[in-house]
N, C-alpha and C positions, 0 to 999 in steps of 0.2 A: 557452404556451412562450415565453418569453423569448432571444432569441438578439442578441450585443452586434454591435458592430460588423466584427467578424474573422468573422462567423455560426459561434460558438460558443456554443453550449447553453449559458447561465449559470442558468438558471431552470427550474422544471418547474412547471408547474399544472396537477389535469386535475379538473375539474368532477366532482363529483359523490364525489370518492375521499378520503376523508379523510386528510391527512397527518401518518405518525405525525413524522418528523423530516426536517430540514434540515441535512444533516450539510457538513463541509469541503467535500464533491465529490457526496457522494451525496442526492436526494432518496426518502424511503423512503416511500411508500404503503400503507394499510390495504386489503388485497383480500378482507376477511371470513375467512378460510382458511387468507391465505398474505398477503406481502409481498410488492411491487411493490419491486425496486431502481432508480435510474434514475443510472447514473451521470453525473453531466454533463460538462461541459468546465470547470467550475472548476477553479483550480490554487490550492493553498496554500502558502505557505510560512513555516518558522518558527510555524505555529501559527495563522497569518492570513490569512484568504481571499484573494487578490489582486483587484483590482478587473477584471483582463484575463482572460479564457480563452483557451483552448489547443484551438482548432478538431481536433475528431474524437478527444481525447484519453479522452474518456468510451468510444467506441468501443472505445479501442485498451487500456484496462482490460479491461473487460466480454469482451472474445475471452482476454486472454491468461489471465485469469483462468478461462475455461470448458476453455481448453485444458488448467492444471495440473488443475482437477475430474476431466477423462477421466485424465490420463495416470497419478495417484494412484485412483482409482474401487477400485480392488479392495480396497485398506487404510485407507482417509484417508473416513469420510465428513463430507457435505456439507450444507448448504444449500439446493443449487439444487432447485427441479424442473422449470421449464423456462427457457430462453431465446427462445421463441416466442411473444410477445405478442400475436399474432393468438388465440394458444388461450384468450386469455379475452373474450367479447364487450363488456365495458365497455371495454376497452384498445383494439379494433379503429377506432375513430376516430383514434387515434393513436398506429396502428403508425407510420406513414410518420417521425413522431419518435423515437419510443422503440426501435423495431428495433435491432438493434445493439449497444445500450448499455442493454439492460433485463433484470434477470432476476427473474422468478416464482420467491421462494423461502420454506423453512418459517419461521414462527413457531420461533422460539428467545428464551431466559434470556441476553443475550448477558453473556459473565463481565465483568467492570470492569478486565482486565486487559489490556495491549498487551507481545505474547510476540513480543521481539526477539531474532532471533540474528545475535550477526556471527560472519563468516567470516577477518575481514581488519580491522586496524585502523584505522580513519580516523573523519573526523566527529568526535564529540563521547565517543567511547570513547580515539581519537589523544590529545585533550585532556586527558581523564582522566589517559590513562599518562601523559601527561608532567610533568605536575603531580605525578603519589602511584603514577606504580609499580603504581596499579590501573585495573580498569572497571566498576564498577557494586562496588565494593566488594571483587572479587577480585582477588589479588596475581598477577602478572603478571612472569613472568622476565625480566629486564632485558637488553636490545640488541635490542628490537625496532624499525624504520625503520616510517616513517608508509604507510599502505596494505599495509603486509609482509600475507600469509598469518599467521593465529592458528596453535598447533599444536592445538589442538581448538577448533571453533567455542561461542562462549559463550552462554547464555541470560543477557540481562541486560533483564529485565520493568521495564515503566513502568504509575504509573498511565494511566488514561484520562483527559485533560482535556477539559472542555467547549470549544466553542469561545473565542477568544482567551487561554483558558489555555495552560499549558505542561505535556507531560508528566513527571512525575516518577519516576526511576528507583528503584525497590523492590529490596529482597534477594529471593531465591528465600525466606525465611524469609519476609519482608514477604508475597509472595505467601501464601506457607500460611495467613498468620494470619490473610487475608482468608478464602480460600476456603476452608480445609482442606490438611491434608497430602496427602490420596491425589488428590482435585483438581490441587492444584497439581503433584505428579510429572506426571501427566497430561499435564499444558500443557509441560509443560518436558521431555518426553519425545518429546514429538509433533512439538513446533516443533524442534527439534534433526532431528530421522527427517525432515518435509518440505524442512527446510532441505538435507539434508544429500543427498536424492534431488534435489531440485532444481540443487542447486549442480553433482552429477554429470553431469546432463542438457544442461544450459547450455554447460558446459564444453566438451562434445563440440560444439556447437552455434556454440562461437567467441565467449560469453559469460559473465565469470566476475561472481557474486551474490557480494557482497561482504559485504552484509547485507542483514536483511528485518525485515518485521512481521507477525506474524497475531492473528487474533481469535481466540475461539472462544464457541459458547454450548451451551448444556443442552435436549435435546430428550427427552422421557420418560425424565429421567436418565439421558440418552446425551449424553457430548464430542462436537459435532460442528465442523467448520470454515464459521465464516462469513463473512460480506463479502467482500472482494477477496482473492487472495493471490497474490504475487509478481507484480507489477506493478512498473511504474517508480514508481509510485506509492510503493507500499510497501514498496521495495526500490534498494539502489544496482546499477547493474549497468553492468558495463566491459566494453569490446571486450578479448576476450585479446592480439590481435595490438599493441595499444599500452599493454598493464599495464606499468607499472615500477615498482616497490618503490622507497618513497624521495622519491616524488613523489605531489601530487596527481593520481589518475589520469582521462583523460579517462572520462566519464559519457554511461550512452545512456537518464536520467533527469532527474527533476527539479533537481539537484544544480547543472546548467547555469544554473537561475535562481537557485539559492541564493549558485552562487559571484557571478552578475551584482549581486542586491540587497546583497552583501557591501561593494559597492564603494559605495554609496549612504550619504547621511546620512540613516539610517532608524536607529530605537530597534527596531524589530520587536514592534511596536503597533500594533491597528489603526487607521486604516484603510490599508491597504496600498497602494504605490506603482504606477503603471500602469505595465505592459512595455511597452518597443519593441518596433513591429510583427517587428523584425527579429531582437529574444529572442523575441518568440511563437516568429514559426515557425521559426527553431531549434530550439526548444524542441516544437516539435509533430512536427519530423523525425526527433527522436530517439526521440519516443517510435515511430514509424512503423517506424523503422528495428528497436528491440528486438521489435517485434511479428514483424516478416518475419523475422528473426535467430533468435527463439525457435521460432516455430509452421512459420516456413516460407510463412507467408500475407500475405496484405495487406490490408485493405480493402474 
């Protein structure tokens, strides 16, 4: 295990486990069965690893993510099978690392597709409308204010880039002709219904999901939901009590370092710029903060 200076998980290594991939954030292990998740404390942004981590932010995925697993479990499956790393004897030398921020889950087909719904217009959907009137190719009634409420949340699919690529935004048709027509209803059925549960939940909760991202892959020719879902990670998410329509709204996500490296003379290429100690932990209270916000928990 590798851990940088802030003692932030940047690395994972664990003898003897073969590594299928090194993703953005996650490192994913071959457990013969099942895969090993490890999420770390890498942060990316714009598509780029950063060179800093963000202490205990792997943590604060890996819970909020097992929380939406229960709270969806009756209609939505999953994934996971467990979050208990002790329950496999190769891993028990390094529960003391991995606990927290690890999950045992199935072998899946994952689809090639990244099934984004916003709720609210900002980001690079804001940019869109104000240029052509659309976001992802769909026309869009005009007098909408930046961060406003959409009047129905939109599915607007990106490919999956490798790393230091960029994701590229696809039509719901673009989708089908990858995957199929009844596939792709599917995704765009789904991601709408979890966004749309989620977004209800939050709300109540003093949290509004402005937009998200999911996965999903094919397990005996069953859809199911992989990877992370509704994180800060994968998602923007605002305190209600300070939303304004009209304004960039304050963020209890990554967005904090996006609008920082904004301000930088950076092309947004790797290798990526190192954060002040004092955007880390900003940046690490926020995510702390969505954690106790959503679940109610901490740490």
């Amino acid at each position: 295990m590798r851990y940088d200076a802030n003692h932030a998980l940047v690395e994972c290594e664990i003898p003897g486990l073969k590594m299928v991939n090194r993703g953005k954030v996650r490192d994913i292990f071959d457990l013969g069965d099942a895969l090993l998740f490890v999420a770390t404390d890498r942060l990316s942004a714009f598509d780029v690893v950063l060179p800093t981590g963000i202490r205990d932010k792997g943590k604060v995925l890996t819970q909020v993510s097992l929380f939406w697993f229960e709270l969806m479990r009756d209609w939505l499956p999953n994934h996971l099978i467990s979050a208990d790393v002790t329950t496999r004897k190769e891993l028990a030398p390094y529960a003391a690392d991995l606990q927290g921020r690890s999950m045992i889950v199935r072998k899946a087909k994952v689809m090639p597709i990244e099934c984004i719904v916003r709720g609210y217009l900002v980001g690079s959907g804001w940019k869109d409308y104000q240029k052509t009137g659309t976001v992802s190719g769909m026309k869009l009634r005009a007098g909408y204010r930046q961060a406003e409420k959409l009047d129905t949340p939109l599915f607007t699919p990106s490919t999956k880039a490798e790393i230091g690529d960029h994701d590229e935004n696809i039509s719901f048709e673009g989708v089908a002709e990858r995957i199929g027509l009844e596939k792709a209803t599917v995704l765009r059925d789904l991601s709408l219904k979890i966004y749309t549960t989620a977004r209800d939940y939050a709300e109540k909760r003093g949290i509004i999901v402005a937009d998200t991202k999911f996965e999903f892959g094919e397990v005996d020719g069953k859809i199911i939901l992989v990877d992370e879902v509704l994180t800060p990670d994968s998602s923007r998410f605002w305190p209600r009590d300070q939303y304004q329509a009209g304004t960039s709204p304050v963020s209890l996500d990554k967005q904090f370092v996006r609008d920082y490296l904004e301000t930088l003379d950076w092309n947004k290429t790797a290798p990526g710029p190192e954060l002040p100690a004092e955007v880390a932990e900003k940046t690490r209270s926020k995510y702390l903060e969505a954690l106790r916000q959503l679940t109610g928990k901490s740490l």
